[in-house]
C-alpha positions in Angstrom: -51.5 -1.8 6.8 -54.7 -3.6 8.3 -55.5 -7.5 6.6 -58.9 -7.2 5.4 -58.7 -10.7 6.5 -60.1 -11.9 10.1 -59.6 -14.9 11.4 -62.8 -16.3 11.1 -62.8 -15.3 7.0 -59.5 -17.3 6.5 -61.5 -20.5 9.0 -64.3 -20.1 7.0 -62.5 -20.4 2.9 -60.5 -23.3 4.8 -64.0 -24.9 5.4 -65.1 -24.4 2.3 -62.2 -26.0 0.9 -62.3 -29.0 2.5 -66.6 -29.3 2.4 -65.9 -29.8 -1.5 -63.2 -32.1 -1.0 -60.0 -30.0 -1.2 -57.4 -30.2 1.6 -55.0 -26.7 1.3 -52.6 -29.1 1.2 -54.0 -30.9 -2.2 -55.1 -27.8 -3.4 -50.5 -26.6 -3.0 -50.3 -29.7 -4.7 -52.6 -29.5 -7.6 -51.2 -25.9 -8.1 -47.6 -27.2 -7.3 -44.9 -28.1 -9.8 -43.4 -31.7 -9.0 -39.5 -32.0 -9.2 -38.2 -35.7 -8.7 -34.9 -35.5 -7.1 -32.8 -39.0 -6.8 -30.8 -38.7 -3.4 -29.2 -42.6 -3.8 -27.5 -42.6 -7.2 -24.8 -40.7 -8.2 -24.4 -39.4 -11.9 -21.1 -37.6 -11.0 -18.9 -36.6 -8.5 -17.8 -33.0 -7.5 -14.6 -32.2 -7.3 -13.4 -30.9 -3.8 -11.6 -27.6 -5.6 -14.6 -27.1 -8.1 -16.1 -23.8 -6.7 -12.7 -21.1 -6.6 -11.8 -17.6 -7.0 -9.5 -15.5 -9.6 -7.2 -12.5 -8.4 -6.2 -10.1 -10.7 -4.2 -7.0 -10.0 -7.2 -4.5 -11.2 -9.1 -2.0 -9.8 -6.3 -1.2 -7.8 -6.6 -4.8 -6.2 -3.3 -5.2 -4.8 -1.4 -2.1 -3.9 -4.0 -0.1 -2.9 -5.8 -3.2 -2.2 -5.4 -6.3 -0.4 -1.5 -5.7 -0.2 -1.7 -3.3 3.1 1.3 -1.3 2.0 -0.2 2.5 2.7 2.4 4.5 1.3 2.3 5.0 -3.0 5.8 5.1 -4.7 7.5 4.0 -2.1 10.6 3.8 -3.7 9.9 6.2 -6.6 10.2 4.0 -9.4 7.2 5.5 -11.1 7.2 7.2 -14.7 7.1 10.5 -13.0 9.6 9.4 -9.7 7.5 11.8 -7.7 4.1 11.0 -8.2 2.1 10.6 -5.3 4.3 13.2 -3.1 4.1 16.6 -2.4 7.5 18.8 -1.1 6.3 20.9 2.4 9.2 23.6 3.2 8.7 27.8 3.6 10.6 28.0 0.8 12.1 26.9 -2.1 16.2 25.4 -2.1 18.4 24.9 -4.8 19.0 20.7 -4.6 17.0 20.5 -1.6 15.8 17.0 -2.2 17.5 15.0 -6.0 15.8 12.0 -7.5 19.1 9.8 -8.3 19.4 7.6 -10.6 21.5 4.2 -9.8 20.6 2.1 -12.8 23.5 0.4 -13.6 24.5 -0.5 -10.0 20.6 -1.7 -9.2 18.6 -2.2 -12.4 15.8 -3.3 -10.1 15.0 -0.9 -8.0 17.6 1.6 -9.5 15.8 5.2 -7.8 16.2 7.0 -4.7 16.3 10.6 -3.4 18.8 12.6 -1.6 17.4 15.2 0.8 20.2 17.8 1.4 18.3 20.3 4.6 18.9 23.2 5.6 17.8 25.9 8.5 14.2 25.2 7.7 12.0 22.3 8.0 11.6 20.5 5.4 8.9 17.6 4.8 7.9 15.2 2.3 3.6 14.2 2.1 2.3 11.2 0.4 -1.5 10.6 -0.6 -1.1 7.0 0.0 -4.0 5.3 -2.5 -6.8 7.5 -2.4 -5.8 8.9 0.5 -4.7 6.7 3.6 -7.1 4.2 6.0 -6.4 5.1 8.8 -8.1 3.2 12.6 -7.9 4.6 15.9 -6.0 2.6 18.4 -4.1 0.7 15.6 -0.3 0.6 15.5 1.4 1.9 12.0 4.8 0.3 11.4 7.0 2.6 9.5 10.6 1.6 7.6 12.5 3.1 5.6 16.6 2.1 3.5 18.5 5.3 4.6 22.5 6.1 4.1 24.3 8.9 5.3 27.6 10.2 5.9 26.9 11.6 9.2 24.5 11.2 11.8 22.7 14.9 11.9 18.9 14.3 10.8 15.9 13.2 12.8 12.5 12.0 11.2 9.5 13.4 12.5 6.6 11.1 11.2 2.6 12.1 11.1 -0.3 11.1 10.0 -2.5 14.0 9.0 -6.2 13.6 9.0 -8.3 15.0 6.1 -9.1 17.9 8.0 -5.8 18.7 8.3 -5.1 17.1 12.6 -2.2 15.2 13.2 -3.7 11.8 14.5 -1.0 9.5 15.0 2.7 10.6 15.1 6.4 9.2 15.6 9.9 9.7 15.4 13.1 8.0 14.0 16.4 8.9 14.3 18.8 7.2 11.5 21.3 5.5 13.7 24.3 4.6 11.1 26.7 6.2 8.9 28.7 5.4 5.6 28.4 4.6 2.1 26.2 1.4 2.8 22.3 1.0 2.5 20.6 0.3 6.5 17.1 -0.2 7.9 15.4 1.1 10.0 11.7 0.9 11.4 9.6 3.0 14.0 6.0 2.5 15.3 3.1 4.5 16.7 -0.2 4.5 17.3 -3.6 6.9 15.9 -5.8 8.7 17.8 -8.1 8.2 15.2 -10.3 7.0 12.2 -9.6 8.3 8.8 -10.2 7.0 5.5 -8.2 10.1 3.9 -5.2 10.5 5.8 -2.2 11.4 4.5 1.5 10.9 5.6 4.5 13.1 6.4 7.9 13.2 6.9 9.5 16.1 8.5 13.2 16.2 8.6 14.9 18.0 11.5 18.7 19.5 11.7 20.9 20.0 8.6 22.8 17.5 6.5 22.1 14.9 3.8 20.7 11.8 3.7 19.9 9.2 0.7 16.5 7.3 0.9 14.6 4.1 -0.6 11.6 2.1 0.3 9.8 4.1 2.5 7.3 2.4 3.7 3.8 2.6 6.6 1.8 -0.6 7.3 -0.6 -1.3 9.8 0.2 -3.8 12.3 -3.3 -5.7 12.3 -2.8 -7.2 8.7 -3.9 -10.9 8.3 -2.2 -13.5 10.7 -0.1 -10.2 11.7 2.2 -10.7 9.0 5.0 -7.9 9.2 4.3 -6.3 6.2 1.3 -8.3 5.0 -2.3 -8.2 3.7 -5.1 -6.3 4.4 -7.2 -8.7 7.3 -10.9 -8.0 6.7 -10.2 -8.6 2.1 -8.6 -11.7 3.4 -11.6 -12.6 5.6 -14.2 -12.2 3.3 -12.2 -14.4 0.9 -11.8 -17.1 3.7 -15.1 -17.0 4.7 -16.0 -18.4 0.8 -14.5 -21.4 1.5 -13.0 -21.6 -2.3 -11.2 -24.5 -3.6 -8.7 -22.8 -5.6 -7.3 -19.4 -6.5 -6.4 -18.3 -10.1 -3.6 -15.6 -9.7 -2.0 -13.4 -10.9 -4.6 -13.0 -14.0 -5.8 -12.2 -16.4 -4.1 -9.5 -18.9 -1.7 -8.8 -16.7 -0.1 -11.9 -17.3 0.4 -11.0 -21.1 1.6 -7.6 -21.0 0.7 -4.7 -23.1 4.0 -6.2 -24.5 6.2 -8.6 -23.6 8.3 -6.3 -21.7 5.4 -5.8 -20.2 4.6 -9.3 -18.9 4.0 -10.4 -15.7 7.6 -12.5 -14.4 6.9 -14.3 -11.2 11.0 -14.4 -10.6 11.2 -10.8 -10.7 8.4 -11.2 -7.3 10.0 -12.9 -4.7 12.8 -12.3 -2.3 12.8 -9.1 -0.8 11.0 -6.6 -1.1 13.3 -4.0 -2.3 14.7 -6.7 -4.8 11.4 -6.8 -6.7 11.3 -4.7 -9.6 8.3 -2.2 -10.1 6.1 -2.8 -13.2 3.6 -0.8 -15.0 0.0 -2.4 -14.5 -1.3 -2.5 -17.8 -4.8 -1.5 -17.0 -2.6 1.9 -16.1 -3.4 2.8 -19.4 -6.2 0.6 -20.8 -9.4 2.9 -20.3 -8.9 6.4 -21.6 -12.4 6.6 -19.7 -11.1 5.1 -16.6 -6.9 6.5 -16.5 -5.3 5.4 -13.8 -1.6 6.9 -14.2 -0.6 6.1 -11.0 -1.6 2.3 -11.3 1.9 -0.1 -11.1 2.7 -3.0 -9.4 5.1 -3.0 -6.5 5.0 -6.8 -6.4 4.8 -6.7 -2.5 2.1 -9.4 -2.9 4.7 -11.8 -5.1 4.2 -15.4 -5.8 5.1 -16.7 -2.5 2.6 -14.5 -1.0 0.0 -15.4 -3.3 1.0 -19.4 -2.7 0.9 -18.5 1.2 -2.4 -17.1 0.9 -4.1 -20.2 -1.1 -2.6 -22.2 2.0 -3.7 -20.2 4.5 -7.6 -20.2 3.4 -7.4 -23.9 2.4 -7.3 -23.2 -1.4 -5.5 -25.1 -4.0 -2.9 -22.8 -6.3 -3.0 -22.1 -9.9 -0.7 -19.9 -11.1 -1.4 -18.7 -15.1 1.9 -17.9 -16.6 2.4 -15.8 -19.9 3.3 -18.5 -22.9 5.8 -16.5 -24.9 2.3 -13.6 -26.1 1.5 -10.7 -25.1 -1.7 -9.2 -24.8 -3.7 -9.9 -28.6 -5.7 -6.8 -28.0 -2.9 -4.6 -27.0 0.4 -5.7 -29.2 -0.1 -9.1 -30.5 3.7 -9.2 -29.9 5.1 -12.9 -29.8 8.7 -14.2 -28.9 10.3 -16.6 -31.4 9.6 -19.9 -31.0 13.6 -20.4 -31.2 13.7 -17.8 -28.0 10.9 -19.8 -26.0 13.2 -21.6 -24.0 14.0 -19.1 -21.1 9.9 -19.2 -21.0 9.4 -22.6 -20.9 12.2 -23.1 -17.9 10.2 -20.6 -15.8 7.3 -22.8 -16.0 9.3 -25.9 -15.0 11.5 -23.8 -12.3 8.2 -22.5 -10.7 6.9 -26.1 -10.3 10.1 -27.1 -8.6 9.9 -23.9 -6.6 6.6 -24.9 -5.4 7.1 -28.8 -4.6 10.9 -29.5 -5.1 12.2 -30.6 -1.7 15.3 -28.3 -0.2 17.8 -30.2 -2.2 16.7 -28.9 -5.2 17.5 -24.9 -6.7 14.2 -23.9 -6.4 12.9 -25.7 -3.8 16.0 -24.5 -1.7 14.4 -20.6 -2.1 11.3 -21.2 -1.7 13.0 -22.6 1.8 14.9 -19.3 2.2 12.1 -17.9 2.2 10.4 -19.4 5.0 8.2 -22.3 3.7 10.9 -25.6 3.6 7.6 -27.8 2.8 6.1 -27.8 -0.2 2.8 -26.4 -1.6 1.9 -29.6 -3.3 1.3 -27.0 -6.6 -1.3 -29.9 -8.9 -1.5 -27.5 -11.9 -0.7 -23.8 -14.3 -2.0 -22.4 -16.7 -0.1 -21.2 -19.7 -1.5 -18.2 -21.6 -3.9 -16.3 -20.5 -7.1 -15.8 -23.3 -4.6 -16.5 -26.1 -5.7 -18.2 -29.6 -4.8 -18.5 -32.8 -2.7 -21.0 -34.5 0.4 -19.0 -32.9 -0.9 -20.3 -29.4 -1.1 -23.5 -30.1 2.5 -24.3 -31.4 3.8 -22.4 -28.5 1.4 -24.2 -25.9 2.6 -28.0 -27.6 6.4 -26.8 -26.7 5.1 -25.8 -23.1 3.3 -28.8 -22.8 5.6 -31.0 -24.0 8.5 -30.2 -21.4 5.8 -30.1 -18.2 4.4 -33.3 -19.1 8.2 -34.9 -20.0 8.9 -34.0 -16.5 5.6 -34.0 -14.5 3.6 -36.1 -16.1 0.4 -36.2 -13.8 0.7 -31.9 -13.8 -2.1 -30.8 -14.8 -2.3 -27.6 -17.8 -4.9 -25.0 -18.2 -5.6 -24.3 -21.9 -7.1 -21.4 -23.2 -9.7 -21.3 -25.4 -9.6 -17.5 -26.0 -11.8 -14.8 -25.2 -15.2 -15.8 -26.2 -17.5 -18.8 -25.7 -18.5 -19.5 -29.1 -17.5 -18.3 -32.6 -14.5 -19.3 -35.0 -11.9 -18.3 -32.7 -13.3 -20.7 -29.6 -14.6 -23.2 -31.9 -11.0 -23.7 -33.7 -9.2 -24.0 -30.2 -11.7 -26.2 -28.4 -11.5 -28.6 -31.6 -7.9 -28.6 -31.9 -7.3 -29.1 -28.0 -9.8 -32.0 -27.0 -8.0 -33.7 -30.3 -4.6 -33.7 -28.4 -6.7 -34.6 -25.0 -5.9 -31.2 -23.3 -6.1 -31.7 -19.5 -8.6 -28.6 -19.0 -10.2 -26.0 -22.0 -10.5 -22.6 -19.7 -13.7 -20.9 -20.9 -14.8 -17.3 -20.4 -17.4 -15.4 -20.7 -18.8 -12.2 -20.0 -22.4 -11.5 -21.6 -26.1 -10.5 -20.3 -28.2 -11.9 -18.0 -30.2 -13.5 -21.3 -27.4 -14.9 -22.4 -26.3 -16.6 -19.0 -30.3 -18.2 -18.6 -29.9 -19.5 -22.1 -26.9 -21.2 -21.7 -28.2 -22.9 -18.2 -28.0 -26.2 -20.4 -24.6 -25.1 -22.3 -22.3 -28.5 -20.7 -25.6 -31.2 -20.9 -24.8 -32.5 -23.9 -20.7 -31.8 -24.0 -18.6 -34.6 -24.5 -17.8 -36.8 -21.8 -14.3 -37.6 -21.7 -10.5 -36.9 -20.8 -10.7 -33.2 -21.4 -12.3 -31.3 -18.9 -13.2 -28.0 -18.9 -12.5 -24.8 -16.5 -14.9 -21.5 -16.5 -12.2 -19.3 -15.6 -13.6 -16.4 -15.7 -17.3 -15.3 -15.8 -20.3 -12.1 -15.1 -23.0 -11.1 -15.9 -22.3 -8.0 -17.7 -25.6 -5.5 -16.9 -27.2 -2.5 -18.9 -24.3 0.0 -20.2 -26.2 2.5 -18.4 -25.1 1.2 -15.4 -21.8 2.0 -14.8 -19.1 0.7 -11.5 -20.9 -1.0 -8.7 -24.3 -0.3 -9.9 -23.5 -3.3 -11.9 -23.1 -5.7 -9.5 -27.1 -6.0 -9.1 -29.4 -8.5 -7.7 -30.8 -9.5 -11.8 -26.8 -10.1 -12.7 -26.7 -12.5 -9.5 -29.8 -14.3 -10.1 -28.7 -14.9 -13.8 -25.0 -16.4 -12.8 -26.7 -18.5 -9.8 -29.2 -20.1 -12.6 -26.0 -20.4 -14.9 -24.3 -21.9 -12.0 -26.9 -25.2 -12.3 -26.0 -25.9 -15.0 -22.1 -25.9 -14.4 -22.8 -28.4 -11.0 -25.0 -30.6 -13.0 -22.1 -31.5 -14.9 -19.6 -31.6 -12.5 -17.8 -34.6 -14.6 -17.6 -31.8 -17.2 -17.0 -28.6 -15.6 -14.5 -29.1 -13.1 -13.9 -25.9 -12.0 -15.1 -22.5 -12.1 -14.3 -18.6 -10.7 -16.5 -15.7 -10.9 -13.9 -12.6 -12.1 -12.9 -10.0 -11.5 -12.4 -10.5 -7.6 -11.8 -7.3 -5.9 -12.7 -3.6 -7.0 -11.6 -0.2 -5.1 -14.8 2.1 -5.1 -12.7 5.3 -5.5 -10.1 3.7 -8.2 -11.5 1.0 -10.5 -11.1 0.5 -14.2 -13.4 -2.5 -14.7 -16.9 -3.7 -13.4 -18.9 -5.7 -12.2 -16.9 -7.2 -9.4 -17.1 -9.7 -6.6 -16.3 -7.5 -3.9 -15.9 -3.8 -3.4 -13.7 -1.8 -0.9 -12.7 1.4 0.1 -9.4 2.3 2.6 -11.3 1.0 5.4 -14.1 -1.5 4.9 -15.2 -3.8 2.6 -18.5 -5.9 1.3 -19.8 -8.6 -0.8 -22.3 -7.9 -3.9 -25.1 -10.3 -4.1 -22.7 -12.0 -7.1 -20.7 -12.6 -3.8 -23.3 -13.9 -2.1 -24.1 -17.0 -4.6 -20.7 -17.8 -5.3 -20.3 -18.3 -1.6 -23.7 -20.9 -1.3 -22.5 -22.6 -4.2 -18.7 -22.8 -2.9 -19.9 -24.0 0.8 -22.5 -26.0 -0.1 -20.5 -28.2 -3.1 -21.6 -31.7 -2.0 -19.1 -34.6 -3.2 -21.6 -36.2 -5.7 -24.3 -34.9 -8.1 -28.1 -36.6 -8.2 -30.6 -36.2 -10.2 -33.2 -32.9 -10.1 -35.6 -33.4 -12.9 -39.3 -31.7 -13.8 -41.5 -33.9 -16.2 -38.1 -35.8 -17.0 -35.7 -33.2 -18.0 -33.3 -31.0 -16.6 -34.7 -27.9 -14.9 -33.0 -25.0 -17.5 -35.1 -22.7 -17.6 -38.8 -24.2 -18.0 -41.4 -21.8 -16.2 -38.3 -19.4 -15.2 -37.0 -22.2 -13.0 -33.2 -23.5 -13.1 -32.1 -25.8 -10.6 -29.5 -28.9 -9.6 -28.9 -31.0 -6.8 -26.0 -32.8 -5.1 -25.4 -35.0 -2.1 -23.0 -34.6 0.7 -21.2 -37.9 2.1 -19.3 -36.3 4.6 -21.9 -34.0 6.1 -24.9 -36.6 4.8 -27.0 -34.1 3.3 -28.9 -33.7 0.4 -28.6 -29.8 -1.5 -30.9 -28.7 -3.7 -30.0 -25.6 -5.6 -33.0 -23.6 -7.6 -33.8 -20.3 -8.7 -37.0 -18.9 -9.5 -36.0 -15.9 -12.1 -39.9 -14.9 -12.4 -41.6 -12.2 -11.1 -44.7 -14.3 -9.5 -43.9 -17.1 -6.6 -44.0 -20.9 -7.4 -44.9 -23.4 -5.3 -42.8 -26.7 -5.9 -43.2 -30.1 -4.8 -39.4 -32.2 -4.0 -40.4 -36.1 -4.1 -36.8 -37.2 -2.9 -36.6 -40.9 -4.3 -34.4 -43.3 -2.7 -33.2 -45.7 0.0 -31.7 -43.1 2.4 -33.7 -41.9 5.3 -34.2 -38.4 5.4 -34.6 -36.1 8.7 -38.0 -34.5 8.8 -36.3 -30.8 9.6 -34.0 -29.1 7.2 -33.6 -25.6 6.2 -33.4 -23.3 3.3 -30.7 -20.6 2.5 -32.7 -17.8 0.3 -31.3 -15.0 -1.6 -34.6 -12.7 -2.8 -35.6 -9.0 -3.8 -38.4 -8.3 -6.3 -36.1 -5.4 -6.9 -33.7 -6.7 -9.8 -31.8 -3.4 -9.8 -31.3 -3.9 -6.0 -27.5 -3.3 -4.6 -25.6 -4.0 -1.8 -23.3 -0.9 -0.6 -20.9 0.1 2.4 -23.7 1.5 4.1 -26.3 -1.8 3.0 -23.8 -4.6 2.7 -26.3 -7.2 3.3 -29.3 -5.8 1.1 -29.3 -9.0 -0.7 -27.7 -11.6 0.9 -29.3 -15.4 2.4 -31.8 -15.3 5.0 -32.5 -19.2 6.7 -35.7 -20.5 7.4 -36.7 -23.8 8.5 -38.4 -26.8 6.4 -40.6 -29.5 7.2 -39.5 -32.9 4.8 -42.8 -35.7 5.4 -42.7 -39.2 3.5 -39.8 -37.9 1.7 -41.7 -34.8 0.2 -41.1 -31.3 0.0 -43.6 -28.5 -0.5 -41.8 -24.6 -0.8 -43.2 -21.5 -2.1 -40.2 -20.4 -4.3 -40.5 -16.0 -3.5 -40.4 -14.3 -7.5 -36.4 -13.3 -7.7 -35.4 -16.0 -5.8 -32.3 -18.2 -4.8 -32.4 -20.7 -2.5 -30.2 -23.7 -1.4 -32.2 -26.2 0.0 -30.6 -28.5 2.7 -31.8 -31.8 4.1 -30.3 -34.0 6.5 -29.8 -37.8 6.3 -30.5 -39.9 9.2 -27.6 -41.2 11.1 
């Protein structure tokens, strides 16, 4: 469209302008609103870890998600031992292929199944998890546990492309012979991409043959880890920058029941030691069934300590406190049985930081990693409340801080923010000075630009407090990714403020849940969505990673006429200071639908550059999405700013989030 504007109109209201005595610069200002930020003193500093991230094994997160394992029940330990395969022959054999049952010789992995062949071919398929990812020119690693009394049976392995074309194939021939459990592995390449594939086996020649763990990963997982996690999930969590990651949950920890419960021994060692769980979200949703959803523990605590190393990120493990799931069973153990509990805590700290001398610290070793993980905190329970918590968490605490005095315990606080429940646990826990109250919440955008001032007037002392987990929860009439929109964003980024104002209060803090498969979740909004092949951050992504790389180490003062910026004209907003890359941050949203124009006077000794920038996040579009095909719909787009005499003039766009950077002068 053609401006109805010429240049000589816009020279001629500039005249104008100035012939009555008003610059366009003093007429921005007269029109501007003035926030006074303080860029010398420090009101509190920001702890390095403060802006993290929390895994849960949901929406089919881990297998079927960042654990690259392809294959579904691979060692057919589900409810139904055949789920996720389909038989392939001409026709049907009596005891052509038995599900065995070895239960008292392995309890934890006690399945297998005999294939006894005959003159025709026989095969076995798997779907993999909705369907198999599948990229051209990658190399697939196959294994598989075989025994057989003869040698007489060769495996003919394909990959079968959703329109039915073999695009990558192999061969293994089981080598050895006897009663004992071998190894084997093969590896080939596909001729192309597929996020559907499937997998076959096709068994050649006649005989019988027992097999376990059978197994397809791709060789291009994360650092190239045999057996490893999915690179690009990795990536896009590296590329956050978090300080910490909160693993393995979340409900899983508690358990439909205690049987239920997640066990972090029962995860490490190998991989065909580690007994198969249900995932309790298998069942959670009658609206959402997932009845192939169960945890293979492939990702395990070691992994999960190896990952947090590898992306820079402190650990914190939640482990269950002797309850399972409130909602579910309510089931706890006797406080006379809470021992064996308790000792898990204490043996997982050792197993983390006890040097090879010591039991645990000697597997951990075994395993690969002799140094430690320097673990600096747990927490014990997961959402749990009630006065039952609280005498089992003062046994827990008790024996961690006999024995690790300076460890650091995550307390809940239960499931809600405010209310009887929260209000009884937050009293009774800063009482015994509680090292950190964990916090959730999961309400409307409203709610989140209400609460922008929630930690300003909290108490100021010993016990510190942890938003574990938190989303904006949009309209009910938006259902799966739809929910992750641009209004839910904005409303956690003007939330978020508020949680860096008060750094000495909120020490840390992790958007949840994390990771969400498009074709298999049970929960939403989420972080980040994937499918077999590809994945992308939602603009709830997109703040958490400003905030996370662009911390600061101290928090300044951001005030408009005098008060903190929570909400006044739409506006939220907080500011911090960098030591180690001398910068000043300003953090502001503008959650209005008409642009502001604001005025930064940046008071203070320091000497500021004249030429800084401006990360903005903005769509007038609140319902706006980012998707596989439009992953960066909403996502920061820099521009440069002008800093003169210390001052600041920016026209905030309506729906916007910006982190404002400035540099010091060397």
């Amino acid at each position: 469209m053609k401006s109805k504007y010429t240049a000589n109109s816009v020279f001629y209201v500039l005249l104008s302008l100035i012939s009555v005595g008003l610059s366009p610069i003093n007429l921005f200002a007269q029109t501007a609103k003035t926030i006074k930020i303080n860029i010398d003193n420090s009101i509190a500093k920001v702890q390095p870890n403060m802006w993290g991230v929390f895994f849960e094994d949901i929406n089919f997160g881990a297998d079927g998600g960042i654990y690259a394992e392809l294959i579904k029940n691979r060692s057919f330990e589900f409810a139904k031992p055949l789920m996720g395969w389909t038989i392939q022959r001409a026709k049907a054999n009596e005891s052509e292929i038995l599900v065995v049952n070895r239960k008292e010789a392995n309890i934890a992995n006690p399945r297998y199944v005999q294939i006894n062949t005959e003159k025709e071919t026989f095969g076995l398929s798997n779907e993999g998890f909705k369907g198999i990812g599948v990229k051209k020119g990658v190399r697939y690693d196959f294994s598989i546990m075989y025994r057989q009394p003869v040698a007489a049976i060769k495996l003919r392995l394909q990959l079968i492309s959703s329109d039915n074309k073999i695009i990558g194939e192999g061969s293994l021939t089981p080598e050895k012979t006897g009663s004992e459990w071998s190894k084997q592995s093969a590896s080939f390449t596909a001729t192309e991409t597929d996020p559907k594939a499937r997998f076959v086996i096709l068994f050649d020649g006649k005989g019988k043959i027992d097999l376990d763990m059978i197994s397809l990963f791709p060789s291009d997982t994360w650092k190239n880890r045999p057996q490893g996690l999915r690179k690009d999930m990795v990536k896009i969590l590296a590329d956050m920058k978090p300080g910490f990651i909160r693993f393995p949950g979340g409900c899983i920890v508690e358990g439909t029941d205690l049987a239920n419960r997640y066990q972090w021994k029962k995860t490490i060692g190998p991989i065909e030691e580690r007994q198969l769980l249900m995932n309790r979200w298998n069942v959670e949703f009658a609206h959402r069934p997932a009845p192939d959803y169960y945890q293979s523990f492939g990702l395990g605590f070691f992994e999960y300590f190896q990952l947090a190393e590898d992306i820079g990120s402190d650990a914190l493990p939640i482990l269950n406190c002797g309850m399972a799931c409130q909602f579910n069973t309510g089931e706890v153990v006797a406080l006379d049985e809470l021992d064996p509990y308790v000792q898990d805590a204490l043996d997982l700290i050792e197993f983390a930081n006890g040097d090879t001398n010591t039991t645990w610290g000697k597997k951990r070793a075994e395993l690969g990693h002799p140094k430690p993980f320097n673990l600096k905190m747990m927490g014990v329970g997961n959402e749990n409340w009630g006065p039952q918590y609280l005498e089992r968490l003062a046994i827990f605490t008790k024996a961690i801080k006999a024995k690790y005095p300076d460890f650091k315990i995550i307390n809940s606080s239960g499931t809600d923010p405010e209310g009887e429940r929260f209000n009884a646990l937050n009293t009774s826990l800063r009482s015994t000075k509680a090292d950190f109250i964990d916090e959730h919440y999961y309400r409307p955008a409203d709610w989140f630009l209400k609460n922008a001032g929630r930690y300003d007037n909290y108490p100021r002392n010993d016990t510190k407090v942890f938003v574990g987990e938190y989303a904006v929860h949009a309209d009910k009439s938006l259902t799966g990714s739809s929910k992750n929109n641009w209004e839910s964003a904005l409303a956690s980024a003007s939330l978020m403020t508020g949680l860096e104002r008060n750094a000495d209060v909120v020490q840390m803090a992790s958007y949840a849940p994390l990771f969400a498969h498009i074709d298999a979740w049970q929960w939403a909004p989420d972080m980040i969505w994937v499918d077999n092949l590809n994945c992308y951050g939602t603009p709830d992504y997109y703040v958490q990673k400003l905030f996370s790389t662009n911390k600061g180490t101290d928090v300044i003062s951001a005030k408009l006429d005098g008060k903190n910026i929570i909400g006044q004209d739409g506006l939220y907003a907080s500011a911090v200071s960098d030591k180690l890359s001398k910068e000043v941050i300003i953090k502001i949203s503008n959650t209005t639908n008409k642009a502001q124009n604001i005025s930064f006077d940046l008071e203070g000794k320091k000497s500021l550059k004249s030429k800084g920038y401006v990360d903005e996040m903005a769509s007038e579009n609140l319902n706006q999405l980012n998707s596989f095909e439009n992953p960066n719909a909403v996502s920061p787009k820099r521009n440069a700013i002008v800093v003169k005499n210390k001052k600041l003039a920016i026209t905030l766009k309506p729906y916007s989030f910006n982190v404002i950077k400035i540099p010091f002068t060397k």
